[in-house]
PyMOL Python script that loads the backbone (N, CA, C, O; Angstrom):
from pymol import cmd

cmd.read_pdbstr("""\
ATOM      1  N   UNK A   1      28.607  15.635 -12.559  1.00  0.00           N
ATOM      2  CA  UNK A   1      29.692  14.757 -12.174  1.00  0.00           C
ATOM      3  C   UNK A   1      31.038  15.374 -12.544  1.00  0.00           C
ATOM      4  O   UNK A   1      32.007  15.084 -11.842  1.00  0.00           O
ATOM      5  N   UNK A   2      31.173  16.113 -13.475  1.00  0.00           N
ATOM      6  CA  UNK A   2      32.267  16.753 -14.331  1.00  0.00           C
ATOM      7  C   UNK A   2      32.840  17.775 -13.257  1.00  0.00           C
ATOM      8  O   UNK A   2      34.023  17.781 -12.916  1.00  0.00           O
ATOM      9  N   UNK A   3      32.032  18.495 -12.844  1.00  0.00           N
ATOM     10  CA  UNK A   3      32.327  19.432 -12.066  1.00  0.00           C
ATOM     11  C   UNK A   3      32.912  19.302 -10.478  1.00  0.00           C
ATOM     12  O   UNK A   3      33.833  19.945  -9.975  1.00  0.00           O
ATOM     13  N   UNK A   4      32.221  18.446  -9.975  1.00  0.00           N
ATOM     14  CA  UNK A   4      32.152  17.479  -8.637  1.00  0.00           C
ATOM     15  C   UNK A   4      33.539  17.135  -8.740  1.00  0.00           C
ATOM     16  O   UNK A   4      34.430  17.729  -8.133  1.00  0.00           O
ATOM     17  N   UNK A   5      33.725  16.076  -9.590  1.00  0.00           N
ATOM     18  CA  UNK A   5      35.248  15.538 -10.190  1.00  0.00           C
ATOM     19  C   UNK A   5      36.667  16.397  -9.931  1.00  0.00           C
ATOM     20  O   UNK A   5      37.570  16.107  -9.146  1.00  0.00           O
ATOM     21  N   UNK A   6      36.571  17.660 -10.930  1.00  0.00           N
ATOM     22  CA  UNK A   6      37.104  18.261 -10.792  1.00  0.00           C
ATOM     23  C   UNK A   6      37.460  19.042  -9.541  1.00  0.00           C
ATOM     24  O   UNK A   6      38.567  18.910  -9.018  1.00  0.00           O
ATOM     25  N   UNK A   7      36.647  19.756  -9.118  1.00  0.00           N
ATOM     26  CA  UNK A   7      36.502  20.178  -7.621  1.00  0.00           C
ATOM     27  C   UNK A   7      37.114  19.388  -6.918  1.00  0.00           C
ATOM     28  O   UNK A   7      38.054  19.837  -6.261  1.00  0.00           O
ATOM     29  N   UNK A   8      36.792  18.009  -6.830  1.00  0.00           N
ATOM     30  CA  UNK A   8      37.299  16.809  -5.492  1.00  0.00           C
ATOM     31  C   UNK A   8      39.078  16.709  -5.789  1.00  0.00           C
ATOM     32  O   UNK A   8      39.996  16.384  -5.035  1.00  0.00           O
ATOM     33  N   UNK A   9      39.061  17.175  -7.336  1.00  0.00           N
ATOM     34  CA  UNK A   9      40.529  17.022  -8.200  1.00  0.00           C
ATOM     35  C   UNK A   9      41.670  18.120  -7.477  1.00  0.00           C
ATOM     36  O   UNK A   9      42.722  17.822  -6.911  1.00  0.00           O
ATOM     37  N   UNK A  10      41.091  19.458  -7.699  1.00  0.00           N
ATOM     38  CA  UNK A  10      41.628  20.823  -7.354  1.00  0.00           C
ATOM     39  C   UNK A  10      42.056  21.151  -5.752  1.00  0.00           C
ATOM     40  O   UNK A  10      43.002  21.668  -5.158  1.00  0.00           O
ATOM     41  N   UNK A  11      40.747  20.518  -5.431  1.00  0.00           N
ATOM     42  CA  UNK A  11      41.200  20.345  -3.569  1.00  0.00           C
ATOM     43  C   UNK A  11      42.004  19.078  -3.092  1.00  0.00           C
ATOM     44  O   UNK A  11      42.143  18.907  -1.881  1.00  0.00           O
ATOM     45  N   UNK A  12      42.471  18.298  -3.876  1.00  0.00           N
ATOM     46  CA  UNK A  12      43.434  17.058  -3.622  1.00  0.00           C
ATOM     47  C   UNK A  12      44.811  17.541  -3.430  1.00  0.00           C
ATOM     48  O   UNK A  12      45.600  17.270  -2.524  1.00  0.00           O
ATOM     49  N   UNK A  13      45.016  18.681  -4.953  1.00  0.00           N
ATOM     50  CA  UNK A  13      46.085  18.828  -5.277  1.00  0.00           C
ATOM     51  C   UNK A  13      46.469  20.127  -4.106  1.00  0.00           C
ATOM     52  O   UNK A  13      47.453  20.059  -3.369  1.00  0.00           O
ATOM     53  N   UNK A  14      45.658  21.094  -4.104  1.00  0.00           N
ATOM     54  CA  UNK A  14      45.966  21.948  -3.479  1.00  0.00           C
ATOM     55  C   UNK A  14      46.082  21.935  -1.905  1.00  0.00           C
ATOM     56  O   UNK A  14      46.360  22.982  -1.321  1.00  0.00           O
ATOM     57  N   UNK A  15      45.841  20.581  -1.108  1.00  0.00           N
ATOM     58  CA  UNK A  15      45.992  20.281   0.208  1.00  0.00           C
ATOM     59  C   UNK A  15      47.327  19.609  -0.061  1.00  0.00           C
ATOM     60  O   UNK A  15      48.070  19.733   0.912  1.00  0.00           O
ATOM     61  N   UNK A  16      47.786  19.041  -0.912  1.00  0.00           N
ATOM     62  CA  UNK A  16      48.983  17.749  -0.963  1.00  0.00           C
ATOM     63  C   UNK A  16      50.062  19.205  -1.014  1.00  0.00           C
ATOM     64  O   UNK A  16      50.872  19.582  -0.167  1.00  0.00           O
ATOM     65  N   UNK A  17      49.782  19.677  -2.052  1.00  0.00           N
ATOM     66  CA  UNK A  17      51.086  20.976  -1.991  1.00  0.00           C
ATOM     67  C   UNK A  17      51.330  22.016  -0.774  1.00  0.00           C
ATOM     68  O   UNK A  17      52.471  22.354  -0.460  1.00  0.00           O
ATOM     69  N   UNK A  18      49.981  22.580   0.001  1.00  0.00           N
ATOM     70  CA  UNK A  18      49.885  22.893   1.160  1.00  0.00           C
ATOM     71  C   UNK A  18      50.681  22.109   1.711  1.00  0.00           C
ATOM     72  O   UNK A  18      51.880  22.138   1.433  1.00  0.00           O
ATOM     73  N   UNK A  19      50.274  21.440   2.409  1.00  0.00           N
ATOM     74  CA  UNK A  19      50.677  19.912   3.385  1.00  0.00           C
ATOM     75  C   UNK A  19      52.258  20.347   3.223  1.00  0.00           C
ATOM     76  O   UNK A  19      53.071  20.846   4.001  1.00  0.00           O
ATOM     77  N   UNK A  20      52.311  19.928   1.854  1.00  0.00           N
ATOM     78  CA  UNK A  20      53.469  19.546   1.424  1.00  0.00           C
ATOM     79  C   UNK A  20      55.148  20.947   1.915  1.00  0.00           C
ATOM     80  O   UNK A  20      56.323  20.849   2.267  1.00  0.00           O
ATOM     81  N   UNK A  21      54.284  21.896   1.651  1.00  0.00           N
ATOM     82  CA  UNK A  21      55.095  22.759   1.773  1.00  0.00           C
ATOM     83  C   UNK A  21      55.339  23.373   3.114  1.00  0.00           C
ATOM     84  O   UNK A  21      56.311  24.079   3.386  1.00  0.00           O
ATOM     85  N   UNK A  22      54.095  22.948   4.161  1.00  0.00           N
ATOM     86  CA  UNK A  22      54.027  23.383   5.496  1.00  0.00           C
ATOM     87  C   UNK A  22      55.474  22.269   6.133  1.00  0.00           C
ATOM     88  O   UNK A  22      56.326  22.645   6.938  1.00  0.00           O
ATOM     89  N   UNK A  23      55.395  20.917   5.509  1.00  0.00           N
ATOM     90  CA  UNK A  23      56.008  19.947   5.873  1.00  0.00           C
ATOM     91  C   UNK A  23      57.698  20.210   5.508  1.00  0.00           C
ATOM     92  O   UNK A  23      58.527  19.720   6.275  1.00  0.00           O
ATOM     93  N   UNK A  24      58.072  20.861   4.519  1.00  0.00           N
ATOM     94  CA  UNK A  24      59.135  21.216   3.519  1.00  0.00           C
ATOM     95  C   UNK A  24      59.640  22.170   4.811  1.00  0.00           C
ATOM     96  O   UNK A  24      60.818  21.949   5.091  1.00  0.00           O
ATOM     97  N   UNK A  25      59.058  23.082   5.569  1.00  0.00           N
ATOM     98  CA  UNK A  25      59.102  24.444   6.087  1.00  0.00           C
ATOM     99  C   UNK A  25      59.740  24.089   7.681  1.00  0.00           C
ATOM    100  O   UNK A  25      60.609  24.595   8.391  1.00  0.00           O
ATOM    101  N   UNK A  26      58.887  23.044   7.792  1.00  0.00           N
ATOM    102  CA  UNK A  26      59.262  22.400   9.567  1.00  0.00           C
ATOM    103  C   UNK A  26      60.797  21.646   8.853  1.00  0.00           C
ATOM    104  O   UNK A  26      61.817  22.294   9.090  1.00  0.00           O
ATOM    105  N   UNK A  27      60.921  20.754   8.279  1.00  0.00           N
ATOM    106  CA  UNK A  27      62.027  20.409   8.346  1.00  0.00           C
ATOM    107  C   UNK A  27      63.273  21.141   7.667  1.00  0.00           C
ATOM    108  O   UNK A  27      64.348  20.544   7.624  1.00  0.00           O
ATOM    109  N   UNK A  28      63.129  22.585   7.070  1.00  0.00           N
ATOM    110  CA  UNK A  28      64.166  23.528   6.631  1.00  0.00           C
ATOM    111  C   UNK A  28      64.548  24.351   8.274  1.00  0.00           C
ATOM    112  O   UNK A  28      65.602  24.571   8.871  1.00  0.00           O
ATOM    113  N   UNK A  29      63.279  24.595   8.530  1.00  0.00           N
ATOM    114  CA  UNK A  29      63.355  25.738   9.708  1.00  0.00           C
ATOM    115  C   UNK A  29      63.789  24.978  11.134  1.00  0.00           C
ATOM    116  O   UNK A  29      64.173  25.758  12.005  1.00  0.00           O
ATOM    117  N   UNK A  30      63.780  23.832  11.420  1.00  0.00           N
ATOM    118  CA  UNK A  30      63.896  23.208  12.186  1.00  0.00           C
ATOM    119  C   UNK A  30      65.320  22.077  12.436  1.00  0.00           C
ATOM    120  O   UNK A  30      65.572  21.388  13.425  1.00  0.00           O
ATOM    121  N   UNK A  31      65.905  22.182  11.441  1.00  0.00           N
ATOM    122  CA  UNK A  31      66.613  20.889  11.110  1.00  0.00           C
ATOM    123  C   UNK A  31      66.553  19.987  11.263  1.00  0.00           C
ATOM    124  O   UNK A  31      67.567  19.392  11.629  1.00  0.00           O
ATOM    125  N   UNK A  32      65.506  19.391  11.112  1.00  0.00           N
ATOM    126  CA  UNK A  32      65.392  18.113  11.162  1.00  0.00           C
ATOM    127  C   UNK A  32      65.686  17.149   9.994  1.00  0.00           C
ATOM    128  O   UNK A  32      65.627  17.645   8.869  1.00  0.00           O
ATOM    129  N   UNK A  33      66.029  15.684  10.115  1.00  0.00           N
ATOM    130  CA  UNK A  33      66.648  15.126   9.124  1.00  0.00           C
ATOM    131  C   UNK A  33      65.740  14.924   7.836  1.00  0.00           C
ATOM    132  O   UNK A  33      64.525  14.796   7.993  1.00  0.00           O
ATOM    133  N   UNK A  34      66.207  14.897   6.780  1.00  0.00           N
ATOM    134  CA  UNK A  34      65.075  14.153   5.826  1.00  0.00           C
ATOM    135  C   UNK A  34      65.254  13.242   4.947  1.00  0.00           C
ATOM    136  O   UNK A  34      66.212  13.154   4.179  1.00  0.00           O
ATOM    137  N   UNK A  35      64.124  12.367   5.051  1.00  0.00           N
ATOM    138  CA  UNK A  35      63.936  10.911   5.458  1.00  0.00           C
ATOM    139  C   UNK A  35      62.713  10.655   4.454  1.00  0.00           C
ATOM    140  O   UNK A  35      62.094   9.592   4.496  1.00  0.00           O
ATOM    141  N   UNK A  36      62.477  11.408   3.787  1.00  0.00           N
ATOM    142  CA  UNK A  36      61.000  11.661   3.159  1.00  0.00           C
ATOM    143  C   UNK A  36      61.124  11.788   1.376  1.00  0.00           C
ATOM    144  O   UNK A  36      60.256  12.372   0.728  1.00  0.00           O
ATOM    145  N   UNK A  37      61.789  11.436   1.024  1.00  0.00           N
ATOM    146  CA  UNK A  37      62.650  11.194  -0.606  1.00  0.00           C
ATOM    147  C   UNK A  37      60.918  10.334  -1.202  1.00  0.00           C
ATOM    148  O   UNK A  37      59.983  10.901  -1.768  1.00  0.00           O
ATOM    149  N   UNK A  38      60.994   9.278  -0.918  1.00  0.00           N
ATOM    150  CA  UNK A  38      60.541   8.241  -1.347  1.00  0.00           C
ATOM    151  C   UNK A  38      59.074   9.097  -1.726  1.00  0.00           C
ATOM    152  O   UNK A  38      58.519   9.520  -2.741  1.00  0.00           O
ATOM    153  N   UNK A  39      58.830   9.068  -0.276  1.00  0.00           N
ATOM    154  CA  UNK A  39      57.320   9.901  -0.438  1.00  0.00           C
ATOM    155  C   UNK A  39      57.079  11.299  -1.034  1.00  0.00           C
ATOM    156  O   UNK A  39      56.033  11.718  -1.529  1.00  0.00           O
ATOM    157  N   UNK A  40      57.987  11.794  -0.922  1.00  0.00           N
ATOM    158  CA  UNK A  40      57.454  13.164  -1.737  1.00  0.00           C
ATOM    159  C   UNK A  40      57.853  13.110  -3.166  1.00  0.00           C
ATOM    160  O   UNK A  40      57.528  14.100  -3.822  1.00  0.00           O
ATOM    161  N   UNK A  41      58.446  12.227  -3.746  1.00  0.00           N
ATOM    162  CA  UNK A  41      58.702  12.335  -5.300  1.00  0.00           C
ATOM    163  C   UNK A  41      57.021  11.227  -5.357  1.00  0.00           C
ATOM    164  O   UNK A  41      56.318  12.064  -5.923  1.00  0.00           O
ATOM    165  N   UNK A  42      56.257  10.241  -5.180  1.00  0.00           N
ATOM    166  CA  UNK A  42      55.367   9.212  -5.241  1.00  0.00           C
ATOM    167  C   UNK A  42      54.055  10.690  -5.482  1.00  0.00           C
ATOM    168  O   UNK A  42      53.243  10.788  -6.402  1.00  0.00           O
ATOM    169  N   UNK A  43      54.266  11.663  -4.300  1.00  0.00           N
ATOM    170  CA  UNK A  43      53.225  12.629  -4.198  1.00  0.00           C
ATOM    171  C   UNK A  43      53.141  13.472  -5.248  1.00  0.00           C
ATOM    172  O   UNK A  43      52.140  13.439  -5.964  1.00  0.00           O
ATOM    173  N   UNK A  44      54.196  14.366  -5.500  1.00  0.00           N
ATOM    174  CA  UNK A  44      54.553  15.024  -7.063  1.00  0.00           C
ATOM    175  C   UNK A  44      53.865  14.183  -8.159  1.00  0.00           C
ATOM    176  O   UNK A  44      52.869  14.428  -8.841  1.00  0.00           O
ATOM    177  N   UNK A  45      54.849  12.918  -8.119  1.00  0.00           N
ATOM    178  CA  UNK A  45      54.295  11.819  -9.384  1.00  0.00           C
ATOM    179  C   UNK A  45      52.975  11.927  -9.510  1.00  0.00           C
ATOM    180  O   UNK A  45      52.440  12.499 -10.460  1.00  0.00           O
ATOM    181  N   UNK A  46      52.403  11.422  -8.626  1.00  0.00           N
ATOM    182  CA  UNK A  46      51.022  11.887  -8.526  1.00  0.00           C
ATOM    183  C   UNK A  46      49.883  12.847  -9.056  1.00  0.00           C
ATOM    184  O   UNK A  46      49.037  12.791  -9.948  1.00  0.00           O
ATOM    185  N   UNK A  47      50.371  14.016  -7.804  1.00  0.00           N
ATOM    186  CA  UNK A  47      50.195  15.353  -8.845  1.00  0.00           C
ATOM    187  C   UNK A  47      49.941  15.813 -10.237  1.00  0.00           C
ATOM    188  O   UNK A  47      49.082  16.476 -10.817  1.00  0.00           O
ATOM    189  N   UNK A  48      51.237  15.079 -10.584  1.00  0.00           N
ATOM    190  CA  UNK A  48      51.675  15.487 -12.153  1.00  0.00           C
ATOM    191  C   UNK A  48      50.434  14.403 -13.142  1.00  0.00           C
ATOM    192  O   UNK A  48      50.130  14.606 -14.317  1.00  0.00           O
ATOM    193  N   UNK A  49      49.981  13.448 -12.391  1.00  0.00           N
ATOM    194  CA  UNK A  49      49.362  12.509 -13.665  1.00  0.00           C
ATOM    195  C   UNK A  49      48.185  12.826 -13.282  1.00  0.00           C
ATOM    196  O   UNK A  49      47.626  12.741 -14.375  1.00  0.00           O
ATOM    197  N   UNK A  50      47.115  13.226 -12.333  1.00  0.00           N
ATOM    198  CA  UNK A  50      46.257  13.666 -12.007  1.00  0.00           C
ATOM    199  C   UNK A  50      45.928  14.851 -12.861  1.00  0.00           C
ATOM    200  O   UNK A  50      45.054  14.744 -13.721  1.00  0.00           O
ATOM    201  N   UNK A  51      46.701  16.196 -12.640  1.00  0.00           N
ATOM    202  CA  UNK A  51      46.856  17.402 -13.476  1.00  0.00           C
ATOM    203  C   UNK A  51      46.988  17.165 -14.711  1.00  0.00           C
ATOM    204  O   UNK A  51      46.388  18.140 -15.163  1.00  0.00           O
ATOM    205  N   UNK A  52      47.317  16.612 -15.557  1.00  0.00           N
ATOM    206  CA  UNK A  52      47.786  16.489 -16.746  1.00  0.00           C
ATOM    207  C   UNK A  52      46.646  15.577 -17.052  1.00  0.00           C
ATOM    208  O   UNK A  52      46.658  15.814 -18.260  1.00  0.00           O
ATOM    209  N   UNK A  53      45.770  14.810 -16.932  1.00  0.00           N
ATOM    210  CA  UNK A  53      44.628  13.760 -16.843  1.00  0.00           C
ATOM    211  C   UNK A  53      42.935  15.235 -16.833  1.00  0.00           C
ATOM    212  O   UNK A  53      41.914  15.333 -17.515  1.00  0.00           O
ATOM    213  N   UNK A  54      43.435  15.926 -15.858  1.00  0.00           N
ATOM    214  CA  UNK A  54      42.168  16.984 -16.342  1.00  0.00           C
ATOM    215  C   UNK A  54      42.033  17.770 -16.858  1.00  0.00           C
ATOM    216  O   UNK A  54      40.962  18.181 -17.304  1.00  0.00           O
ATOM    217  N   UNK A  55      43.862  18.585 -17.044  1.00  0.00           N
ATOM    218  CA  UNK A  55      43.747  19.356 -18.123  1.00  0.00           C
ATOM    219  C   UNK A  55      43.421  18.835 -19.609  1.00  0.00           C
ATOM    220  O   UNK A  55      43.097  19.732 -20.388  1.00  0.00           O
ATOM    221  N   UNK A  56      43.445  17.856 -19.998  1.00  0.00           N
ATOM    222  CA  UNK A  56      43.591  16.952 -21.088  1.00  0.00           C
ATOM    223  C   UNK A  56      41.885  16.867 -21.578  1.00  0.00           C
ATOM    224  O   UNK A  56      41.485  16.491 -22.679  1.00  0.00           O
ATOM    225  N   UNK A  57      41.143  17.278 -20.554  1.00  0.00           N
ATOM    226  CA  UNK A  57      39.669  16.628 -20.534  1.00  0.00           C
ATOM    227  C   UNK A  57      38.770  17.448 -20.537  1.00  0.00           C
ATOM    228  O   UNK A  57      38.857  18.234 -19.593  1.00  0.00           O
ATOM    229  N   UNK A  58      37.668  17.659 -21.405  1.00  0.00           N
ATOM    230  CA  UNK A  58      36.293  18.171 -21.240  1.00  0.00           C
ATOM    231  C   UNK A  58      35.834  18.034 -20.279  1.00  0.00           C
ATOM    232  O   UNK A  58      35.559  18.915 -19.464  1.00  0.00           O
ATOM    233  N   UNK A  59      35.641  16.751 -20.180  1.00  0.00           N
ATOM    234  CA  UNK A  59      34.461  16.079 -19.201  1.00  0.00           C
ATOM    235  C   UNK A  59      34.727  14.696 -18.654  1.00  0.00           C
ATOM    236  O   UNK A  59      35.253  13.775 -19.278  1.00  0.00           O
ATOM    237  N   UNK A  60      34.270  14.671 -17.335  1.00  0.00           N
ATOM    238  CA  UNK A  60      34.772  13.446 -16.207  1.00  0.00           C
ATOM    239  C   UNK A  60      33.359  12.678 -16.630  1.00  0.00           C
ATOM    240  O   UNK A  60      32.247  13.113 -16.928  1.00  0.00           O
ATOM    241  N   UNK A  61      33.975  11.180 -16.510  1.00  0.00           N
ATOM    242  CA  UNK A  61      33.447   9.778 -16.892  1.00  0.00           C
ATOM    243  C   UNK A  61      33.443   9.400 -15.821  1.00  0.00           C
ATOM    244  O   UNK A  61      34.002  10.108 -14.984  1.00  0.00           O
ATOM    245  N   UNK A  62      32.825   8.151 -15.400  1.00  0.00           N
ATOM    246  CA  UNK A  62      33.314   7.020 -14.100  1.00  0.00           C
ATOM    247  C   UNK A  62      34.398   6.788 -14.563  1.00  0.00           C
ATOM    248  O   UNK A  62      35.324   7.436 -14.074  1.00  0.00           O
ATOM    249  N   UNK A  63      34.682   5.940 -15.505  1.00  0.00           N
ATOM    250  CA  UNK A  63      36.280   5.401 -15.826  1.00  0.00           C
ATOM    251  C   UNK A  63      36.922   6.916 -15.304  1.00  0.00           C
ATOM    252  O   UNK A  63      37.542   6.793 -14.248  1.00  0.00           O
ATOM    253  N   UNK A  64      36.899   7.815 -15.651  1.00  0.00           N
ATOM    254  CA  UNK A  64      37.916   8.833 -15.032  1.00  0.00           C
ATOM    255  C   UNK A  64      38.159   8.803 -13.289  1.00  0.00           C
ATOM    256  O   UNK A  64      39.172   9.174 -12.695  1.00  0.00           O
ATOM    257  N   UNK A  65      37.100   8.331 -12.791  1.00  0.00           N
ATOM    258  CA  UNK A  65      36.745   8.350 -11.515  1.00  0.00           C
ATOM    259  C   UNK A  65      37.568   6.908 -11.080  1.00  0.00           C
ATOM    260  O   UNK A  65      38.366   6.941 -10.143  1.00  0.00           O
ATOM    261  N   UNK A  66      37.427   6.213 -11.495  1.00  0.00           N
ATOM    262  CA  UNK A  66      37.886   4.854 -11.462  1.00  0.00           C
ATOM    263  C   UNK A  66      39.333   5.091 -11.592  1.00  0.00           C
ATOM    264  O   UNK A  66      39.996   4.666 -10.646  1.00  0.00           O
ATOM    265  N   UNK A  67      40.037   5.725 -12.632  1.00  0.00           N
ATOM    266  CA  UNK A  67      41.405   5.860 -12.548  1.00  0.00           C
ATOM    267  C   UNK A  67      41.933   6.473 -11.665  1.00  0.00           C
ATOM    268  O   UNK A  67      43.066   6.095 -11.366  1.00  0.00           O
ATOM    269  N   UNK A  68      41.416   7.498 -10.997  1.00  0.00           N
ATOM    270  CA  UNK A  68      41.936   8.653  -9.688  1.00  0.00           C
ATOM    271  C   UNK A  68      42.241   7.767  -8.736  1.00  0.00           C
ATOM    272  O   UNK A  68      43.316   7.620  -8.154  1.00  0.00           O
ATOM    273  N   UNK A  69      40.904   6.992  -8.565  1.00  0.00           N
ATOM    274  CA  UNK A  69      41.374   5.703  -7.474  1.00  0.00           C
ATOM    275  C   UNK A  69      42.264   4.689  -7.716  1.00  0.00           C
ATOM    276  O   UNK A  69      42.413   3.906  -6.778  1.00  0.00           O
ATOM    277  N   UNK A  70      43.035   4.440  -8.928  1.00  0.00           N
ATOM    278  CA  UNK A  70      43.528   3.426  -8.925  1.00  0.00           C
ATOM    279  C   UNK A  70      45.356   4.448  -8.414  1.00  0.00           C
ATOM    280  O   UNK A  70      46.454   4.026  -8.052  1.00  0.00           O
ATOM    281  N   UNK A  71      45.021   5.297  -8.562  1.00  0.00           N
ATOM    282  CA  UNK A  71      46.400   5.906  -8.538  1.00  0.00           C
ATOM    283  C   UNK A  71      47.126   6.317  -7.222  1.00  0.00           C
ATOM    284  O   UNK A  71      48.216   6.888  -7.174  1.00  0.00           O
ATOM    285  N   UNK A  72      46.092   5.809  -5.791  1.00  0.00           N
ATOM    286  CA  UNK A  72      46.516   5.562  -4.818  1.00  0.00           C
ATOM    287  C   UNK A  72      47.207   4.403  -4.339  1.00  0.00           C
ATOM    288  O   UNK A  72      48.073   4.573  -3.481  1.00  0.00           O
ATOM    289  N   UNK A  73      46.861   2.804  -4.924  1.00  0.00           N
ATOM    290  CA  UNK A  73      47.757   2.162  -5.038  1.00  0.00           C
ATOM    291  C   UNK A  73      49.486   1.883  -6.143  1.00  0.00           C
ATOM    292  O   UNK A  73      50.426   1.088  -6.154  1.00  0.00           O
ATOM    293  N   UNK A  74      49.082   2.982  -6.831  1.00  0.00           N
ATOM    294  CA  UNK A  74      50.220   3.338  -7.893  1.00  0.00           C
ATOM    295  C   UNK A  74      51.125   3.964  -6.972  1.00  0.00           C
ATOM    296  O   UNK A  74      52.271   3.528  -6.858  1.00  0.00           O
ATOM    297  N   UNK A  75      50.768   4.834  -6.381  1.00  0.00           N
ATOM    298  CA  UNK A  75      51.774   5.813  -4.975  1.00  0.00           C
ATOM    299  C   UNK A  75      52.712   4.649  -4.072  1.00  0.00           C
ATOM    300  O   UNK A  75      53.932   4.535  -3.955  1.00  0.00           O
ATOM    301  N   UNK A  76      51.445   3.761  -3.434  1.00  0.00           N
ATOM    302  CA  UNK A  76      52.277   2.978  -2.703  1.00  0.00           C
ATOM    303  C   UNK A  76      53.158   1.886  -3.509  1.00  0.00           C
ATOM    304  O   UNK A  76      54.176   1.404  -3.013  1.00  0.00           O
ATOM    305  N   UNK A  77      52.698   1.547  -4.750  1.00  0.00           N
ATOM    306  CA  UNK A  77      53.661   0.609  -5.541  1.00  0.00           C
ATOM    307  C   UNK A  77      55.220   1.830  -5.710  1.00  0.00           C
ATOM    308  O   UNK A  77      56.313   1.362  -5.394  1.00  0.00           O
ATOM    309  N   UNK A  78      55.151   3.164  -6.158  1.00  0.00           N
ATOM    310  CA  UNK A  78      56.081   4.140  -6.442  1.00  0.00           C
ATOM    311  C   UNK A  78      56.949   3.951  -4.790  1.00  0.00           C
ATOM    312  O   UNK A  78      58.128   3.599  -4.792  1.00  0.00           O
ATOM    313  N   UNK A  79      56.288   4.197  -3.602  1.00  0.00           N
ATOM    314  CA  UNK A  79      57.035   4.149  -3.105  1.00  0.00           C
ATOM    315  C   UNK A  79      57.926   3.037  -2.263  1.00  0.00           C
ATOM    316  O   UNK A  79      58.856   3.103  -1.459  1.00  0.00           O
ATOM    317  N   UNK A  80      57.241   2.103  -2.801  1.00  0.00           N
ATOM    318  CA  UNK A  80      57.459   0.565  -2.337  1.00  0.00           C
ATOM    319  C   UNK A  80      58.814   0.551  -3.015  1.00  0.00           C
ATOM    320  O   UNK A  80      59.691   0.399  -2.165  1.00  0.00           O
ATOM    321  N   UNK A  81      59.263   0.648  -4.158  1.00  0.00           N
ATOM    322  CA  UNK A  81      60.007   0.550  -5.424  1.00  0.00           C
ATOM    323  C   UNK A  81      61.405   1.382  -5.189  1.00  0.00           C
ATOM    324  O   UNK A  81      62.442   0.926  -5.671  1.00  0.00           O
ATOM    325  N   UNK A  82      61.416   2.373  -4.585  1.00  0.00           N
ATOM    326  CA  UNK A  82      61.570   4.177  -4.506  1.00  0.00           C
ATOM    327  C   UNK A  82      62.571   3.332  -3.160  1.00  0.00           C
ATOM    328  O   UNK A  82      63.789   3.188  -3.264  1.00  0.00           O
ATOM    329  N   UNK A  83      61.801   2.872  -2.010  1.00  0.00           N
ATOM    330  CA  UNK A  83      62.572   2.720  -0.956  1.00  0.00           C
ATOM    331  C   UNK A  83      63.626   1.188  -1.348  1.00  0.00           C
ATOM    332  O   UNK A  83      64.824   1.007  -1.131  1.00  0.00           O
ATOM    333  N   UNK A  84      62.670   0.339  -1.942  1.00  0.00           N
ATOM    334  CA  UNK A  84      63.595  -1.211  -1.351  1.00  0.00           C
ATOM    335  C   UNK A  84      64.499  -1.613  -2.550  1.00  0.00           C
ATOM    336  O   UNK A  84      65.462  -2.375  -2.471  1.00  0.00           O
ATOM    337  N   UNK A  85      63.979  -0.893  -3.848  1.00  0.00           N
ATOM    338  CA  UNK A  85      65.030  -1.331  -5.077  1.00  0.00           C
ATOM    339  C   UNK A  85      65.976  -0.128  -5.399  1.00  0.00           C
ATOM    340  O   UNK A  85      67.118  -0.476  -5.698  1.00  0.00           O
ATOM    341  N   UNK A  86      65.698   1.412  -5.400  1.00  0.00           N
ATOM    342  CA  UNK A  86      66.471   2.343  -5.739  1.00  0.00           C
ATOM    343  C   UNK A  86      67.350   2.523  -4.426  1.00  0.00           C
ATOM    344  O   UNK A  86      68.538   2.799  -4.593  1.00  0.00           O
ATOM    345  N   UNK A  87      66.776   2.365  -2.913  1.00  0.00           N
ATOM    346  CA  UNK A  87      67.307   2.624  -2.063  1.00  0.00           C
ATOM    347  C   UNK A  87      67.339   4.409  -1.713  1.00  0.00           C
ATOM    348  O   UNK A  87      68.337   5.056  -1.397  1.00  0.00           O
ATOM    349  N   UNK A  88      66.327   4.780  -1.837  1.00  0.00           N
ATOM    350  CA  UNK A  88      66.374   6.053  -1.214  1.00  0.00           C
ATOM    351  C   UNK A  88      64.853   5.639   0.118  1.00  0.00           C
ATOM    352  O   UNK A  88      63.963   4.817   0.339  1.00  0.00           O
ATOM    353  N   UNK A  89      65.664   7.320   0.813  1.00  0.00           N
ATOM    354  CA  UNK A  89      64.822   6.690   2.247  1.00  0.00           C
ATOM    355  C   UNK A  89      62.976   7.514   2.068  1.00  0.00           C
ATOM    356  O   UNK A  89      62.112   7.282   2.914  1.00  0.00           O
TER     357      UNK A  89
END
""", "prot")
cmd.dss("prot")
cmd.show_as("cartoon", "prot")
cmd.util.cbc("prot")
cmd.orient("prot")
């Protein structure tokens, strides 16, 4: 399970930063506007508590498993927050 975990962990992060940077690339190279504040600091955030959650760890639990998932509704609370109270887009 430890291993599985991790693995499912390493390929999360490393598609979101992909993604992320293919996405960074179209709207530098392209000029297009950006509109994407909210969501890419929620994704980082992310990142960062995920990474820091396995480096921290021997070995994956369910509760560890259980928290990964809870941290997809943490994103949309971040960016819920991010857009309608800080006011970025």
């Amino acid at each position: 399970m430890t291993y599985a975990l991790s693995c499912l962990l390493g390929a999360g992060i490393m598609n979101n930063t992909f993604c992320l940077g293919i996405f960074l690339g179209l709207v530098y190279f392209r000029g297009l506007a950006w509109e994407f504040t909210a969501e890419t600091l929620a994704i980082i955030s992310i990142q960062l508590m995920i990474g820091l959650m396995v480096y921290f760890r021997k070995g994956m639990l369910l509760i560890h498993g259980c928290v990964v998932l809870l941290f997809y509704p943490l994103a949309l609370m971040i960016v819920f927050v991010l857009e309608n109270y800080v006011g970025w887009d």
